[in-house]
C-alpha positions in Angstrom: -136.3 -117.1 -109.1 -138.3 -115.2 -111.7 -141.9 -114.5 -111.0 -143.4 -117.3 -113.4 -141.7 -120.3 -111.3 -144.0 -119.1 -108.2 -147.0 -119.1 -110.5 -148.3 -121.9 -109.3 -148.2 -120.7 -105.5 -150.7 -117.8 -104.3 -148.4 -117.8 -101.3 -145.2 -117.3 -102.6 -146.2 -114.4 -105.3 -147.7 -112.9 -102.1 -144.3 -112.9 -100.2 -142.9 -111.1 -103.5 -145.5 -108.6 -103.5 -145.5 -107.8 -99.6 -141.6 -107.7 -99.6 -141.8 -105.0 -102.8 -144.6 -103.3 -100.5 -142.6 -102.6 -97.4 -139.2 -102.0 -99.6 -141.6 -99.1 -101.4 -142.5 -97.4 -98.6 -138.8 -97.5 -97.3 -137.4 -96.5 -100.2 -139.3 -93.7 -101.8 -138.4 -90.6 -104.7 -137.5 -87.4 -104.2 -136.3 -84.1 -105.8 -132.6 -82.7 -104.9 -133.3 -80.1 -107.4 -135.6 -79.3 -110.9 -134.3 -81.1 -114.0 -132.1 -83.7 -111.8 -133.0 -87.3 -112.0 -134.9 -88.3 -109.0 -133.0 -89.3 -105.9 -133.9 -91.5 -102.8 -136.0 -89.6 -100.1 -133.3 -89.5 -97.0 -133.4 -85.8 -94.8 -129.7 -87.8 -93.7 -127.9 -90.0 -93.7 -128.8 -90.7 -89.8 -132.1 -91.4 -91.7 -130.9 -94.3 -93.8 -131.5 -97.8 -93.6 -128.3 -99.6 -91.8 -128.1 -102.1 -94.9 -127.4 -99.4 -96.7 -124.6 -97.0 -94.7 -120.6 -97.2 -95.1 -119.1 -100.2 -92.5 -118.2 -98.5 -89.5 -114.2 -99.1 -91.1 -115.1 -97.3 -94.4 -116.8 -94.4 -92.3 -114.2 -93.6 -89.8 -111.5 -93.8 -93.0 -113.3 -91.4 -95.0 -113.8 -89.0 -92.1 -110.3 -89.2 -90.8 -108.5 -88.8 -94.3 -110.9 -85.1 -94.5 -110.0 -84.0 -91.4 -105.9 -85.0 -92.1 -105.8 -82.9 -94.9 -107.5 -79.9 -93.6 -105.1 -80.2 -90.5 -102.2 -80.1 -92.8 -103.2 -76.9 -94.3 -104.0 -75.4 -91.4 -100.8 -76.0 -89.9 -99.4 -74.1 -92.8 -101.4 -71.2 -92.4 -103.4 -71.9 -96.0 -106.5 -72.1 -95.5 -107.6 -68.6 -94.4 -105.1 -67.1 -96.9 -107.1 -65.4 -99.7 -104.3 -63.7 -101.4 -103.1 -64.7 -104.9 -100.7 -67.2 -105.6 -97.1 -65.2 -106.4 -95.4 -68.3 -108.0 -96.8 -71.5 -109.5 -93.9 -73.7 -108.1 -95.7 -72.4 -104.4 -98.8 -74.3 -105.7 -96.4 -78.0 -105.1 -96.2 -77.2 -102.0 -99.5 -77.3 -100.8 -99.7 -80.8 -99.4 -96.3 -82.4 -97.5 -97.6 -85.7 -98.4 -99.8 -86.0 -101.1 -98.6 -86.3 -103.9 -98.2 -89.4 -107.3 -96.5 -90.1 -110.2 -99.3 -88.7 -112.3 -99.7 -85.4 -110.4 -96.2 -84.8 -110.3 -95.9 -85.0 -114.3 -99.2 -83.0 -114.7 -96.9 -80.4 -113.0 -93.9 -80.7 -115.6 -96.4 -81.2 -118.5 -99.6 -79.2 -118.3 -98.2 -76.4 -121.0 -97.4 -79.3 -123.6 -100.1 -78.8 -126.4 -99.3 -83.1 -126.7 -100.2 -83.4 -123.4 -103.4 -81.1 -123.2 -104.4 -82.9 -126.1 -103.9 -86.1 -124.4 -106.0 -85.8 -121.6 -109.1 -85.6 -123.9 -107.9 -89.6 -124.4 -106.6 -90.5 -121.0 -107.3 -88.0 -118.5 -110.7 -87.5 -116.2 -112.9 -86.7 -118.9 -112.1 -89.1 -122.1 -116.0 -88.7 -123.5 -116.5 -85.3 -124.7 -113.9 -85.5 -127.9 -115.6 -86.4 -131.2 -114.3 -86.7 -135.0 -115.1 -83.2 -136.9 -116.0 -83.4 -140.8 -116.8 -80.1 -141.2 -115.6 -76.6 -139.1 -118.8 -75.1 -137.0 -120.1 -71.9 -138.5 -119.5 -70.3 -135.5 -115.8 -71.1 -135.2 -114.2 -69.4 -138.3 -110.8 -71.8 -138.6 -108.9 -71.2 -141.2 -106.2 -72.9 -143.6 -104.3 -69.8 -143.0 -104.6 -70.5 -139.0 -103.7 -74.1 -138.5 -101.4 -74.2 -141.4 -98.0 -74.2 -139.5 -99.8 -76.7 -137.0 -100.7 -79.5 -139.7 -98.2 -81.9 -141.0 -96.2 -80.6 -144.8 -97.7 -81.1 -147.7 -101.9 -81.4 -146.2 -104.4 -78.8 -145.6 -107.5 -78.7 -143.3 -109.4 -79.9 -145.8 -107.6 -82.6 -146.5 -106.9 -83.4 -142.7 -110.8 -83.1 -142.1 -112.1 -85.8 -145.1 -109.4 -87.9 -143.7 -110.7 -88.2 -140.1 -107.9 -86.4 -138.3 -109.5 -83.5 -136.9 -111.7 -83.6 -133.9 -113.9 -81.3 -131.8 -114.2 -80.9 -128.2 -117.4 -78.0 -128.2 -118.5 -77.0 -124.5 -121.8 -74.7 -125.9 -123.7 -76.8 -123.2 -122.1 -74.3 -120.8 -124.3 -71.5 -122.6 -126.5 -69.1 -120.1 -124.4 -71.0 -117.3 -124.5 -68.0 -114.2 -121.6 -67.9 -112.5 -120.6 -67.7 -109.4 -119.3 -65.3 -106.3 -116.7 -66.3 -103.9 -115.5 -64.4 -101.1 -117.5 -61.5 -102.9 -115.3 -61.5 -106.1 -117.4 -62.4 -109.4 -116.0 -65.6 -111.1 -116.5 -66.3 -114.6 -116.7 -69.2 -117.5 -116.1 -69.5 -120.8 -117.9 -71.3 -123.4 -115.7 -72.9 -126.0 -114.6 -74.7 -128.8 -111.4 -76.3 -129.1 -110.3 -77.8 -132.5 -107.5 -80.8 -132.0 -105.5 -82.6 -134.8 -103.7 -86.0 -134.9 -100.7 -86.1 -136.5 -99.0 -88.4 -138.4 -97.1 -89.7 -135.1 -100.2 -90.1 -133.6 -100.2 -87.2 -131.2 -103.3 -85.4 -130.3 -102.2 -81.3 -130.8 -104.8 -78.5 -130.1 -104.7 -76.0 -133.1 -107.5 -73.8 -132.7 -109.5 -72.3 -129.6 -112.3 -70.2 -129.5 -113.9 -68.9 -125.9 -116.9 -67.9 -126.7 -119.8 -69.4 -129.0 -119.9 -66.1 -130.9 -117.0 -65.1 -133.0 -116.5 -61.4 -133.5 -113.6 -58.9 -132.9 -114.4 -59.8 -129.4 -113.5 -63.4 -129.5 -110.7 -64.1 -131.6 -109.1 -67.6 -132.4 -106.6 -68.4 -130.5 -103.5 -70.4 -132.1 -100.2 -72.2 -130.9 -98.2 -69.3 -132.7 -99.8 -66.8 -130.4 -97.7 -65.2 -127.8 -97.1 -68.3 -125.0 -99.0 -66.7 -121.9 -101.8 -66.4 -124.2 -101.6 -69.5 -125.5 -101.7 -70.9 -122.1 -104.8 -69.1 -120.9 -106.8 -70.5 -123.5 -106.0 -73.4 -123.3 -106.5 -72.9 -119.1 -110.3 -71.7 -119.8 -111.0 -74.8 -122.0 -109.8 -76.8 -119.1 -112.2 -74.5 -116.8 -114.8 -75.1 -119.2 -113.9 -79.0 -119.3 -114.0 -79.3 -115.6 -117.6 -78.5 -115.4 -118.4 -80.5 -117.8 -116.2 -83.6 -116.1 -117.7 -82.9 -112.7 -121.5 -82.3 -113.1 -122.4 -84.3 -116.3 -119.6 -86.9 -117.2 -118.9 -87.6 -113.3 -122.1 -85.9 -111.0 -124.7 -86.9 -113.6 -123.9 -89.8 -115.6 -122.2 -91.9 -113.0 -123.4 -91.1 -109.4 -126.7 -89.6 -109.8 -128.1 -92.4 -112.5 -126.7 -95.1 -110.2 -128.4 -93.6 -107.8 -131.5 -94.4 -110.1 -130.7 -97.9 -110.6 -130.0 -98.7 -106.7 -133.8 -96.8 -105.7 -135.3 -99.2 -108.5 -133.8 -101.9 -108.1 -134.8 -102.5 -104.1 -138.3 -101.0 -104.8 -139.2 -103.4 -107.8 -137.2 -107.0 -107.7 -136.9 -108.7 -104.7 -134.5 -110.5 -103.0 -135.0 -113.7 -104.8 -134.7 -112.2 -108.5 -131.7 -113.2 -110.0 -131.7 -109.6 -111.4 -131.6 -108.1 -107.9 -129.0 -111.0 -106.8 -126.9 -109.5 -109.8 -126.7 -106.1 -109.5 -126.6 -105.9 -105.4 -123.2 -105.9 -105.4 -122.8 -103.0 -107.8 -125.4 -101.2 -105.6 -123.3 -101.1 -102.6 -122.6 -97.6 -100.5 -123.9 -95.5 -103.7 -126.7 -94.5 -101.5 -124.1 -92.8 -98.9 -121.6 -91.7 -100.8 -123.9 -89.6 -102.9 -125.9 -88.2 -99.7 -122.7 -86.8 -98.7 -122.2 -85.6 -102.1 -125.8 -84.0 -101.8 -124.7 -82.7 -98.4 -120.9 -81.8 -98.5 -120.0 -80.8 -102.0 -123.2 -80.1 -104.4 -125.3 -78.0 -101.9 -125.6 -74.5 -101.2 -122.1 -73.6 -99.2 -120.6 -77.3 -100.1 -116.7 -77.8 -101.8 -117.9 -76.8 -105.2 -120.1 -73.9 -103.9 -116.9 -72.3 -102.3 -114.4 -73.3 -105.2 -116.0 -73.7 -108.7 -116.8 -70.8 -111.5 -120.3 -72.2 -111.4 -121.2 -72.9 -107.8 -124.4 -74.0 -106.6 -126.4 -71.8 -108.8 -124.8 -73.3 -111.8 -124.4 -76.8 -111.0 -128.9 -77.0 -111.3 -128.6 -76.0 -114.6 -125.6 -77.8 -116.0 -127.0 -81.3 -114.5 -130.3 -80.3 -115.6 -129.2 -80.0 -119.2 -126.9 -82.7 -119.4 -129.9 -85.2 -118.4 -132.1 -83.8 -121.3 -129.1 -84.8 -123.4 -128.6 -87.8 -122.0 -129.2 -90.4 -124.3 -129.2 -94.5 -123.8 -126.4 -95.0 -126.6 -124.4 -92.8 -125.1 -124.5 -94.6 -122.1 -123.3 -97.9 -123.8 -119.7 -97.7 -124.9 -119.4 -99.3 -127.9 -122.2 -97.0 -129.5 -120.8 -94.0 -128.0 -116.9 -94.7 -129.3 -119.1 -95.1 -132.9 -121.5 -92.0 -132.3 -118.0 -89.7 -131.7 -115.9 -91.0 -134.6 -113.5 -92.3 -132.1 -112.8 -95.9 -133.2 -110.1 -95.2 -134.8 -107.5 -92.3 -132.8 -104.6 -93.5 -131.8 -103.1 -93.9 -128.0 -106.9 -94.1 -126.5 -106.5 -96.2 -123.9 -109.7 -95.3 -122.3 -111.8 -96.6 -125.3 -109.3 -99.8 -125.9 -109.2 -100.8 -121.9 -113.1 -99.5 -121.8 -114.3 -102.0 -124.7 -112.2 -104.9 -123.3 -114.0 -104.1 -119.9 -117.4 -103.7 -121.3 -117.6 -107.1 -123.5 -116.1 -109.0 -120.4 -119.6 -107.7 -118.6 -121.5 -108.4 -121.1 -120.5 -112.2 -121.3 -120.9 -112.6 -118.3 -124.6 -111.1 -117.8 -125.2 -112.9 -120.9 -124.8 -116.2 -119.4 -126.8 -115.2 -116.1 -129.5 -114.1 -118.2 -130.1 -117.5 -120.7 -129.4 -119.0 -117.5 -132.3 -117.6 -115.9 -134.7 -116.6 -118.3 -134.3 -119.5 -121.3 -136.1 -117.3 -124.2 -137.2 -114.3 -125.0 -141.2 -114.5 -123.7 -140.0 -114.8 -120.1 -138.1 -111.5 -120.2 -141.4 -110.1 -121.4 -143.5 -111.9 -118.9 -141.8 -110.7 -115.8 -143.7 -107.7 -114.5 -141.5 -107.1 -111.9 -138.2 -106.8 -114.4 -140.6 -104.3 -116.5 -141.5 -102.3 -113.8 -137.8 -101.7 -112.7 -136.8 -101.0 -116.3 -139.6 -98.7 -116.6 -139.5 -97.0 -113.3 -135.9 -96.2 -114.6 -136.7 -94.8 -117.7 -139.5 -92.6 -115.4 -136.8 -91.4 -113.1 -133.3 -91.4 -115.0 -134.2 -90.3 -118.1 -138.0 -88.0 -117.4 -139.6 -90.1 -119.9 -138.2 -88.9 -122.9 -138.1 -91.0 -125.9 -135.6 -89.5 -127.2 -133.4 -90.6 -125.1 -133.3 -93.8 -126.6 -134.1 -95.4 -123.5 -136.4 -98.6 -123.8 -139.3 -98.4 -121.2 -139.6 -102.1 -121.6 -137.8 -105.1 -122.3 -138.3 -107.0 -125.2 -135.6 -110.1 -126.1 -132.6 -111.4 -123.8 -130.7 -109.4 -126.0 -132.1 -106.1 -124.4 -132.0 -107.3 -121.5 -128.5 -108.3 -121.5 -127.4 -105.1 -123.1 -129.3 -102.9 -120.4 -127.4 -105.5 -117.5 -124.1 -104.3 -118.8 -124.8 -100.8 -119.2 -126.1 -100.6 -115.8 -123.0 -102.3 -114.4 -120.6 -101.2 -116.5 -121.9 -97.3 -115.0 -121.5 -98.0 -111.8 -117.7 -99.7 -112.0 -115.7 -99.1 -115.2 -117.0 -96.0 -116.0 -117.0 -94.5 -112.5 -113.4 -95.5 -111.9 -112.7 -94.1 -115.5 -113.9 -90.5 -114.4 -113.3 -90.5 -111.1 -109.7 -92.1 -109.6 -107.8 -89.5 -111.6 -109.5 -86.5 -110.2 -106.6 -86.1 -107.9 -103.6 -86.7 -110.4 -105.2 -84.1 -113.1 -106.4 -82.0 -110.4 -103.9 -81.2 -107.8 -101.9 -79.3 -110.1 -104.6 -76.6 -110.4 -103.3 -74.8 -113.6 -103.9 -77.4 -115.3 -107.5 -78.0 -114.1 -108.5 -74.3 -112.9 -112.0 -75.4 -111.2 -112.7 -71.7 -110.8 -111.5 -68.2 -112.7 -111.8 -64.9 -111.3 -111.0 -62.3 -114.2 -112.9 -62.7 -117.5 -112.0 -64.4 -120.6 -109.5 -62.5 -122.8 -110.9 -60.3 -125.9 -107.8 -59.5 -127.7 -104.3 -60.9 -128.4 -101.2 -60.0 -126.6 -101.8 -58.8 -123.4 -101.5 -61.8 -120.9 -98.5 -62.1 -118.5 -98.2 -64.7 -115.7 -98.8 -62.4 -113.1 -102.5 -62.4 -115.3 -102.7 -65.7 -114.6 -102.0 -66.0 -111.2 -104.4 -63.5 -110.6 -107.3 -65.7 -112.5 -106.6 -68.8 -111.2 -108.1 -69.2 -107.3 -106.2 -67.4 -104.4 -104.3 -69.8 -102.2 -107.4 -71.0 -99.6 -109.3 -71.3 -102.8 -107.4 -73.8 -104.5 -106.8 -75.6 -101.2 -111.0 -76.4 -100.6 -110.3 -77.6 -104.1 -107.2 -80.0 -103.3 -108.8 -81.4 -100.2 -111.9 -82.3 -102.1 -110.1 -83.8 -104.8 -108.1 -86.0 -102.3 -110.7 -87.1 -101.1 -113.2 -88.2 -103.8 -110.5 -89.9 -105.6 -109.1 -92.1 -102.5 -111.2 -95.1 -101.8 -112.0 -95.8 -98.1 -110.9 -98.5 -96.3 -113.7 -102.0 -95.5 -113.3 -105.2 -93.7 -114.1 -108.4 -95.4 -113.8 -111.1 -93.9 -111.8 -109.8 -90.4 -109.6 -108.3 -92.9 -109.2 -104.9 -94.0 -108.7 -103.9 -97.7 -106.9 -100.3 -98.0 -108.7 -100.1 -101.1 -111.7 -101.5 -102.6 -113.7 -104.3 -103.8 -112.5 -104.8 -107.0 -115.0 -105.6 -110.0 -115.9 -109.1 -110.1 -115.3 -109.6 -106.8 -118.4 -110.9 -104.5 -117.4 -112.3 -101.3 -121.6 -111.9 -100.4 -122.6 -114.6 -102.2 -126.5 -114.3 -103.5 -126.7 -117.0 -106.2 -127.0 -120.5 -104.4 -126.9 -122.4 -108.4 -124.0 -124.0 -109.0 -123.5 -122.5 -112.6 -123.7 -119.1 -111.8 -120.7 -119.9 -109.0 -119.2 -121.1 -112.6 -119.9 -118.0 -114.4 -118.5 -115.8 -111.5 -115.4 -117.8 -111.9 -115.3 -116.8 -115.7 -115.6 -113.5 -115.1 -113.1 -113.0 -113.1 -110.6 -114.9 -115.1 -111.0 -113.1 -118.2 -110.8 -109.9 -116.0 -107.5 -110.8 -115.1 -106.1 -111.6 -118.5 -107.3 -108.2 -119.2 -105.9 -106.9 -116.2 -102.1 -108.5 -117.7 -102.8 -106.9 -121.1 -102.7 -103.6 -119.3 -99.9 -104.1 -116.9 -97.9 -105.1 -120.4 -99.0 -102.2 -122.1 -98.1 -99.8 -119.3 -94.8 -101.0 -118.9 -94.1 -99.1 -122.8 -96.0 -96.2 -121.3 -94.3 -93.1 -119.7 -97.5 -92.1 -118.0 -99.2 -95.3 -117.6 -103.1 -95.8 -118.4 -104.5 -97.7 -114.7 -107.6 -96.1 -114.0 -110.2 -99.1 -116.1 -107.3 -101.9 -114.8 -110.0 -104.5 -113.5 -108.1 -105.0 -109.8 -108.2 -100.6 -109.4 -112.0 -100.8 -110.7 -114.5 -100.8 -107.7 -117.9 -103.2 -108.2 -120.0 -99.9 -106.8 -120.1 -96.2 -106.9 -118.5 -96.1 -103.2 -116.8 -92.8 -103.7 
């Protein structure tokens, strides 16, 4: 029920208010670090409220599956191993068991510029790639370059009035300090990769630069360069990239804003809102899963302390620029596909599945909200839905107008859109940046998460022995394997006396909070136009050699769980 149907009873508003009271002082704010969004206030996760810890199932699955794969390297004497890798085919052999379809053609691919260009569509991190109109100033491509990489007849110009040129630009990496492990200096670059579409519809990287400063020092590398060197640009753009996937695209704009949503959503609506009753399920576990995050991976001495270029010290800064950047619009997927010129490129499954998933949501919260609030004046006469929104804005996104971010709720329409971004976050999105970690991942060439010998100044020079002495030593990339393993594998749950392996898909709530009849009905919708969606893909993917599953609505969990 919304707050105006308990006007007329002192006592019921005062149930609303106490409940809100002893859910605030429960669930309070804190600081994990300067520029993060806020986080909830937990020393551990003994601390936390039962309601809102794994099932002991999920728990003992996650634990087990981290323990199995440390066993299995230390059986093969990995782990305390700190010597360079001498052949990449060793690399396969890392795990007995472990491996997919997808990581097993990573391995066969990852030197194919169609296939490095491809992953900017399809692979972990699909929302960094935007349309170029005009070359940066401080990334002197010429026609000269690219000429042998464009199709006959065309010329950059041409290529870049016509839309076919695109930009992936990692200068949010800037000032970044690096990292030590096992006392060896590791180091980032900061660059600019410059991709074209061909007429076939291929996405082909034709220009990288490694630093934001061009210069003698910091030439342009091209697909007619020698091939090592080639290859170890394109390796440090896929360094730089997996920063940028893990602490913005996946650490910042997935877990830690959910995070947000979940602390504001039990400290201002309460159980009776059909706004609470609505976004409950797509709440669940987020608390958990990132207090491990906070305490396993993230933290001083965690995974990406012992096995990324940016470690600890760099993971503060790179959140805390990414949230000043963060705006609303990019945060809803139809204005970010406009707002990077995407609409358009060919073979983006991401974006196609994506907009399919999104408009699914937002029919669905639609329906809940003319359901529930009739017009307009009772979204703005709800103090308890303006409070959550604006607590959000407080805590997500510091207040900044910028942003984009409304601080209050005006029309249905806002509402509605604000409903679906929020869920939309914490399922689609999620799944989209997060179940692939493994299959990109466990091949580490293609997904270096840390380099130990600078960037290369000059042309000519690389060898694969270079490379396998950049890339991590052997122990290295196994922290790194384990750790992608396990964030990408969901847990196992009961429901019901019975156990699903994987997850609860989105759309699926066997909790049922709405007692109304025609929410039941809406429910019902939803998941029936989910799983026409969920055909289109299977149909799609059967034409595919590497097929697109990661936004495939029954592989999509409700909550950040993960």
């Amino acid at each position: 029920k919304l707050p105006c149907e308990d006007a007329e009873s002192p006592l019921l508003l005062r149930h609303r208010a106490e409940e809100l009271k002893v859910r605030q002082d429960c669930y309070s704010w804190a600081e994990f670090a300067p520029g993060m969004p806020q986080c909830l206030a937990v020393e551990s996760i003994e601390e936390m409220d039962t309601n809102v810890k794994f099932s002991f199932t999920k728990l003992s699955t996650f634990l087990l599956r981290s323990k199995l794969t440390k066993v299995e390297m230390k059986l093969k004497g990995l782990l305390g191993c700190q010597q360079s890798w001498k052949k990449m085919e060793d690399i396969r052999r890392v795990f007995w068991f472990n491996k997919t379809h997808v990581s097993e053609y990573v391995a066969d691919h990852w030197m194919d510029d169609v296939f490095f260009g491809y992953q900017y569509l399809n692979g972990v991190n699909p929302l960094v790639i935007q349309k170029c109109t005009e070359i940066p100033a401080n990334f002197p491509v010429t026609q000269e370059m690219v000429a042998t990489s464009l199709a006959e007849g065309t010329s950059l110009r041409q290529e870049l009035q016509e839309g076919n040129v695109f930009l992936v630009d990692y200068k949010i990496l800037q000032g970044i300090p690096t990292n030590t492990i096992q006392g060896q200096k590791q180091y980032m670059a900061v660059p600019l990769c410059l991709l074209y579409q061909t007429p076939s519809g291929d996405l082909m990287p034709i220009a990288i630069q490694l630093s934001q400063t061009p210069g003698p020092d910091s030439p342009v590398f091209l697909p007619s360069d020698p091939e090592w060197d080639w290859t170890l640009a394109k390796m440090w753009v896929r360094n730089a990239d997996f920063h940028v996937h893990q602490n913005i695209s996946h650490l910042l704009r997935t877990h830690l804003i959910a995070e947000v949503f979940a602390v504001a959503t039990l400290r201002q609506l309460p159980m009776c809102h059909p706004v609470f009753k609505l976004l409950l399920p797509h709440l669940r576990y987020t608390f958990q899963i990132n207090a491990f995050a906070r305490v396993r991976l993230i933290m001083e001495g965690g995974m990406m302390d012992q096995a990324t270029s940016a470690g600890y010290r760099g993971i503060v800064p790179i959140v805390g620029k990414g949230t000043q950047e963060m705006t609303y619009a990019s945060l809803c997927l139809p204005d970010d596909i406009e707002a990077r010129g995407v609409a358009s490129v060919s073979n983006y499954y991401y974006r196609d599945d994506g907009l399919k998933i999104w408009a699914a949501i937002e029919s669905f919260v639609s329906n809940v909200v003319q359901f529930y609030y009739k017009d307009n004046d009772h979204v703005q006469k709800d103090p308890e839905l303006q409070a959550w929104v604006l607590e959000i804005f407080r805590e997500a996104f510091k207040s900044r107008k910028a942003s984009g971010a409304p601080s209050s709720l005006e029309t249905m329409a806002e509402l509605t859109r604000f409903l679906t971004m929020v869920i939309f976050t914490c399922s689609a999105q999620h799944a989209a940046v997060n179940s692939g970690q493994y299959d990109f991942g466990a091949w580490i060439p293609n997904i270096p998460p840390s380099m130990r010998r600078p960037p290369p100044t000059v042309k000519g020079t690389v060898t694969l022995e270079n490379i396998l002495e950049t890339i991590p030593p052997i122990n290295v990339t196994c922290i790194a394997l384990s750790s992608l393993w396990l964030l990408s594998n969901e847990a196992g749950d009961r429901v019901t006396g019975a156990i699903l392996p994987s997850k609860r898909p989105l759309g699926y709530y066997p909790d049922e909070h709405f007692t109304e009849e025609e929410p039941k009905r809406f429910i019902k919708a939803f998941q029936g136009c989910l799983a026409k969606i969920s055909e289109e893909m299977n149909e799609r993917n059967k034409s595919l050699p590497l097929p697109y599953n990661y936004m495939n609505p029954p592989e999509i969990e409700n909550s950040i769980s993960i």
